[in-house]
C-alpha positions as CSV (number, residue, x, y, z in Angstrom):
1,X,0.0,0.0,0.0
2,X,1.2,3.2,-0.6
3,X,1.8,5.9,1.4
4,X,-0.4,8.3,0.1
5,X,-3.5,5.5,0.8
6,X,-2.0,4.2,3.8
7,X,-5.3,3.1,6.4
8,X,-5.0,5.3,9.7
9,X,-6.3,3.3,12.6
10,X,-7.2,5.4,15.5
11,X,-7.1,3.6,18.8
12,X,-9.1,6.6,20.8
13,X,-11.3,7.4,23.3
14,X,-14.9,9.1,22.7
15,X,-16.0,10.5,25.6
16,X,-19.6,12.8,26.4
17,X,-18.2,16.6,26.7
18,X,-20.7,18.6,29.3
19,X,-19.1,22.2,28.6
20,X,-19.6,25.1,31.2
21,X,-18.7,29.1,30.5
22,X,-17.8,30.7,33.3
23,X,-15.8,33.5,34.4
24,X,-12.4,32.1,35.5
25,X,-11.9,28.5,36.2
26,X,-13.3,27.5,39.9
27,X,-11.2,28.3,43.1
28,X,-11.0,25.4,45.6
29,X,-13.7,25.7,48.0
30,X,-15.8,28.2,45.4
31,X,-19.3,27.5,44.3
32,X,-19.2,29.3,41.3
33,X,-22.5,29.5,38.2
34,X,-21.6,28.8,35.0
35,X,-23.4,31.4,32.0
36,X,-23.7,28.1,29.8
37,X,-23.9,24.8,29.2
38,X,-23.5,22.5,26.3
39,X,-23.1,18.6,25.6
40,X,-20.9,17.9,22.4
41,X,-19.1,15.1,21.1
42,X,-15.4,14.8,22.8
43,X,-12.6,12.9,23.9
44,X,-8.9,13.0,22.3
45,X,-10.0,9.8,20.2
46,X,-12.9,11.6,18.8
47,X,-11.5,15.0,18.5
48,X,-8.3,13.4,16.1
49,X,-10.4,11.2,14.1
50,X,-12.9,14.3,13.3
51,X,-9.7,16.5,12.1
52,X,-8.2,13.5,10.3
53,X,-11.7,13.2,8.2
54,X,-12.5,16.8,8.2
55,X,-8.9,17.4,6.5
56,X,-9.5,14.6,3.8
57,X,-8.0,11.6,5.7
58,X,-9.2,8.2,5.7
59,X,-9.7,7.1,9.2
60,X,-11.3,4.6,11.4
61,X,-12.0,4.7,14.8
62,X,-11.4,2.0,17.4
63,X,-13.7,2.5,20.4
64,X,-16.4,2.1,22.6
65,X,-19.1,3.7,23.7
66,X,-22.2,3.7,26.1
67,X,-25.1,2.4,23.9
68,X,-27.5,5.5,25.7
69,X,-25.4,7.9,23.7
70,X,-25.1,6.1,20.5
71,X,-26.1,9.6,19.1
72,X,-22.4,10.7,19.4
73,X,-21.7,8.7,16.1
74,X,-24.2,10.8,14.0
75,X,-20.8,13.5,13.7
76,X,-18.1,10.9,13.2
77,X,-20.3,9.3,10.1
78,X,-20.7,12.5,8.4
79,X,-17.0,13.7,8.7
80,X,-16.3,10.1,6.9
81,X,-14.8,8.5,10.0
82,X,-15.7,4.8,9.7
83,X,-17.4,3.9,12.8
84,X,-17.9,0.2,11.7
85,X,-15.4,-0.9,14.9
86,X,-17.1,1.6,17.4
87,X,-18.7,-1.3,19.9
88,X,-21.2,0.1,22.0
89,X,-21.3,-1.1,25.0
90,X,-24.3,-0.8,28.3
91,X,-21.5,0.6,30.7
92,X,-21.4,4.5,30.6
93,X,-19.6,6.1,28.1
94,X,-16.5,8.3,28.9
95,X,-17.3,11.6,29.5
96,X,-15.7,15.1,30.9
97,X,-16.6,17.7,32.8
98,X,-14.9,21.3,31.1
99,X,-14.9,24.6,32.2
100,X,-14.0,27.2,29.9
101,X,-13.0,30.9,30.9
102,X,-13.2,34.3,29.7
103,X,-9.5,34.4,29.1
104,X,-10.0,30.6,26.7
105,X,-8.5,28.9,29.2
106,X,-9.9,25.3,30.2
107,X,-10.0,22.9,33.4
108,X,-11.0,19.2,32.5
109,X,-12.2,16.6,34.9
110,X,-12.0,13.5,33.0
111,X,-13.6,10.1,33.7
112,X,-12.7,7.0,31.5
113,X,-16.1,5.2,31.8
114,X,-16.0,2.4,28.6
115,X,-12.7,3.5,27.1
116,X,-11.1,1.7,29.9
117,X,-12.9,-1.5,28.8
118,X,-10.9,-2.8,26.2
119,X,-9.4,-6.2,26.8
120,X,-6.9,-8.4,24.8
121,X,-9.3,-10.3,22.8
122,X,-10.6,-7.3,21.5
123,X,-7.0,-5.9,20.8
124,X,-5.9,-8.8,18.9
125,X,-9.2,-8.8,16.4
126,X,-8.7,-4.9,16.1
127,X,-5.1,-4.8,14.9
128,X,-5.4,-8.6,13.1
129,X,-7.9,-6.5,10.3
130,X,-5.3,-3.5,9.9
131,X,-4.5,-3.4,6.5
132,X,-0.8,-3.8,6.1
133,X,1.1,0.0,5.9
134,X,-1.7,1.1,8.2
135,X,-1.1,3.6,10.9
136,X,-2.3,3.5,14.1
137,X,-2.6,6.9,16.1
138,X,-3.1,6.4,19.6
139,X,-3.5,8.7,22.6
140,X,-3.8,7.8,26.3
141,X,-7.4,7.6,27.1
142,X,-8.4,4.3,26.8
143,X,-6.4,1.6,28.2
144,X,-4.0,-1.2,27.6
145,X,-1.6,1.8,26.1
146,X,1.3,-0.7,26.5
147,X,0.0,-3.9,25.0
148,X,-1.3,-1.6,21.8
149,X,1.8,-0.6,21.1
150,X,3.5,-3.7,21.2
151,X,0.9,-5.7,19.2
152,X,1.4,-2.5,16.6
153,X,4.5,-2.6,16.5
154,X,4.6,-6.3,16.4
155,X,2.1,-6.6,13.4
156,X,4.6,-3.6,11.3
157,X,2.1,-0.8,11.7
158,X,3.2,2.5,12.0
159,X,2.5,4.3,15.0
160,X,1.7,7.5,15.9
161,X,1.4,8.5,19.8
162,X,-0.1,11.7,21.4
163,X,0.7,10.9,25.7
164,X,-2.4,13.2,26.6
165,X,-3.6,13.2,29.4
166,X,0.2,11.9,30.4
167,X,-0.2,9.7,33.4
168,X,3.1,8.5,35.4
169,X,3.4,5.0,33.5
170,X,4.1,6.7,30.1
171,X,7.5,7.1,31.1
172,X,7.9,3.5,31.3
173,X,6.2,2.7,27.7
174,X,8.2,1.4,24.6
175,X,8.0,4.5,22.9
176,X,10.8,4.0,21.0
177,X,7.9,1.6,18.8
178,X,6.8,4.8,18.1
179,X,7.2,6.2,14.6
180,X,5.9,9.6,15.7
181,X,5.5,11.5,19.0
182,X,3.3,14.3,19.4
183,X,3.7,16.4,23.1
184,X,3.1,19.3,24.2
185,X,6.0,21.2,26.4
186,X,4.7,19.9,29.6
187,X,4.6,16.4,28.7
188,X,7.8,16.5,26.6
189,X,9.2,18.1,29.9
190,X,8.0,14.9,32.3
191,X,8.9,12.3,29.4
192,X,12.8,13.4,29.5
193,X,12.9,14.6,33.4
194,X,13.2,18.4,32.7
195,X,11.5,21.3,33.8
196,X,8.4,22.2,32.6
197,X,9.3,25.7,31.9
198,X,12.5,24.4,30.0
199,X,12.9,26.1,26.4
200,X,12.5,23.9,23.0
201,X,16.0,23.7,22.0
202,X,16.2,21.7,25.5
203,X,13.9,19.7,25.5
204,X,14.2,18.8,21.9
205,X,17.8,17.8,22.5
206,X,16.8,15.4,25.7
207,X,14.4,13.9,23.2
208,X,16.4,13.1,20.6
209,X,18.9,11.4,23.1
210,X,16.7,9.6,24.3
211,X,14.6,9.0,20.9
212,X,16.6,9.5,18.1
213,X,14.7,7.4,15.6
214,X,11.3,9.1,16.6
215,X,9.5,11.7,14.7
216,X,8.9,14.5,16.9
217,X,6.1,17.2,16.8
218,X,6.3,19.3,20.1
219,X,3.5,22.4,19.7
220,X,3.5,25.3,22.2
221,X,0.8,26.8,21.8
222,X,1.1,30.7,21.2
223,X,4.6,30.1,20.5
224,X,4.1,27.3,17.6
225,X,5.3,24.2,16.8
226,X,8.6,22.7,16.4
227,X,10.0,19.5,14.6
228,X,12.4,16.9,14.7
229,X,13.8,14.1,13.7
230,X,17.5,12.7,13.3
231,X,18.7,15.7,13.6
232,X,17.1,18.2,11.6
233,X,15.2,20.4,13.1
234,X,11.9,23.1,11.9
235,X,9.7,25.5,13.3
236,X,6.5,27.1,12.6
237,X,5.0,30.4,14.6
238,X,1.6,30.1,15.7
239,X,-1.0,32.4,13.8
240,X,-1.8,35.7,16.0
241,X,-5.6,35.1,16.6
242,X,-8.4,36.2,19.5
243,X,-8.5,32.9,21.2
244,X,-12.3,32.1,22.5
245,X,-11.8,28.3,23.7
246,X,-8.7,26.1,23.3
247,X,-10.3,22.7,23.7
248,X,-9.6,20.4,20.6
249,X,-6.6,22.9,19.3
250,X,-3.9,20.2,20.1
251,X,-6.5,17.2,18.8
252,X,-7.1,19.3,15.3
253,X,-3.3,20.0,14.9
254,X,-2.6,16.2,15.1
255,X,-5.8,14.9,13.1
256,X,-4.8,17.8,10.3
257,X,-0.9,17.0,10.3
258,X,-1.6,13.2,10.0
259,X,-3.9,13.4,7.2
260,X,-1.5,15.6,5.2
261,X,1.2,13.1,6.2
262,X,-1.4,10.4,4.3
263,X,-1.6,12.7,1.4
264,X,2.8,12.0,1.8
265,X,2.8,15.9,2.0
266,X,5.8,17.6,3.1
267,X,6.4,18.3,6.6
268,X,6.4,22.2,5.8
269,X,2.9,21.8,4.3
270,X,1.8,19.7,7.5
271,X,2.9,21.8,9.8
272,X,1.3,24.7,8.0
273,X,-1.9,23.4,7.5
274,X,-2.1,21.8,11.0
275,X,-0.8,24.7,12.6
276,X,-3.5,27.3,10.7
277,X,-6.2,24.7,11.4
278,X,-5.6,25.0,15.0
279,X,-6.0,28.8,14.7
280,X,-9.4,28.3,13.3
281,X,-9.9,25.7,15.9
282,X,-9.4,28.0,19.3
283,X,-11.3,31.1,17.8
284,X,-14.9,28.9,18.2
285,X,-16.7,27.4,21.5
286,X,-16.4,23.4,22.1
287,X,-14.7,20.4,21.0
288,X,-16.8,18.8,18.3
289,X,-17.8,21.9,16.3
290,X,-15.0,23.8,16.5
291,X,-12.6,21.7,14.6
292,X,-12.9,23.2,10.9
293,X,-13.6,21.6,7.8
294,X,-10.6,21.4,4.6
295,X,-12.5,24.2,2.6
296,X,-12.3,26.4,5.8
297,X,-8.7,25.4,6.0
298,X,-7.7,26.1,2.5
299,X,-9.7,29.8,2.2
300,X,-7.6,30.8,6.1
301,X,-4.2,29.8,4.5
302,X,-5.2,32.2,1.8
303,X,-6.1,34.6,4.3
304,X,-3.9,34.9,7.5
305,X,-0.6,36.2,6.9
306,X,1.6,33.6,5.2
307,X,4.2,31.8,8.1
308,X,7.4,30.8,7.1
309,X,9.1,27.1,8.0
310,X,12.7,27.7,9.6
311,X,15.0,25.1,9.8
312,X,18.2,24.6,11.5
């Protein structure tokens, strides 16, 4: 298979998003109203394989889901995400709890509910019908992290592996199975034992000692994107926008940069298209409907001042 048509398996979580607005994120002890409310479609899982589909990728989802909110597939179908390995299941569906601020900023309380169900009988029938070159993208909200790789890796699919939310037994996974790693600076910072507040250049170098055969895609938010691998390095600003909500902006950078990655795109063009689909992303309420569409895409690259790749 070639890479251009290369199957993207994503082993993700689909969770039940209940949304509040409110005016800074709650103090501890506060009982504080929100000024809205709204149930969307969510989870990292969900989030990628809507970007990867909205940007013109071919994508299907691995997950489960309560069968009370089977409704959540209705968006996933008409991006194009095949849903045909969604089981739906009668425990509760994964869900999250998300405040929202007046300043974009977010607080998420997130509980697992069936995308902590998988077991290895379902792994094995999952990655036995990936189509040989496949992909599998994988974040870390559903479980068994450790045992997916592995069988990935094992069957010679490529893997592509966003830590988020990082827990504390990432550090121990076989990420070097890993044919690309997408973190933010926080998580890069745990995953090589550096402080959080550590610059790029630092934590890109820790990396690639301890990675040097991974891809690596480390965004900053405001500050843009950065990426590496054996030794050559690029970097992308971010696009100067009015932020309203930042939930999804990570999720729709990775499902964008993937599906141009499909296309076998260059990395400048990824990064461009990821990193201006992310702008689009944070400048609209929610997860779900806030990740834009490729037409949307196309028409902002035209109209946001161009941003040049920079390589060292």
């Amino acid at each position: 298979m070639s890479q251009e048509t290369a199957k993207i398996y994503n082993y993700g979580s689909i969770n039940i998003d209940y949304v509040y607005r409110v005016p800074h994120l709650v103090r501890p002890g506060e009982t504080l109203a929100s000024t809205s409310l709204r149930q969307v479609l969510g989870g990292k899982g969900a989030n990628q394989s809507l970007a990867l589909a909205r940007a013109g990728g071919q994508v299907t989802h691995w997950g489960r889901l309560g069968e009370n909110d089977r409704w959540a597939l209705a968006p996933l179908e008409e991006a194009g995400v095949d849903v045909a390995d969604i089981e739906l299941v009668p425990e509760a569906s994964g869900h999250a709890l998300i405040q929202v601020d007046d300043a974009a900023e977010n607080a998420i309380i997130l509980h697992p509910g069936a995308n902590h169900g998988f077991d290895d009988r379902h792994l094995d029938a999952l990655v036995d019908s990936a189509a040989t070159g496949g992909w599998v993208l994988m974040q870390n909200e559903c479980n068994a992290a450790e045992r997916m790789l592995r069988l990935a890796a094992a069957r010679g699919l490529f893997i592509a592996f966003n830590p988020a939310p990082l827990s504390a037994d990432v550090t121990d996974l076989p990420l070097e199975l890993c044919q690309i790693l997408f973190v933010n600076r926080g998580e890069a910072a745990a995953l090589v034992a550096k402080d959080e507040n550590a610059d790029a250049d630092t934590l890109l170098a820790a990396l690639a000692a301890r990675l040097p055969d991974v891809e690596i895609v480390l965004t900053l938010g405001g500050e843009g994107v950065c990426h590496q691998y054996r030794g050559a390095r690029a970097r992308l600003p971010a696009h100067s926008v009015d932020a309203i909500d930042t939930t999804a902006a990570g999720d729709t950078f990775i499902g964008y940069f993937m599906a141009a990655r499909q296309r076998n795109e260059d990395i400048g063009q990824a990064l461009r298209l990821a990193t201006t689909a992310s702008a689009l992303c944070v400048q609209q309420a929610g997860a779900e409907p806030s990740i834009p569409v490729a037409e949307a895409v196309a028409d902002a690259l035209k109209a946001l001042p161009a941003l040049e790749v920079l390589t060292d």
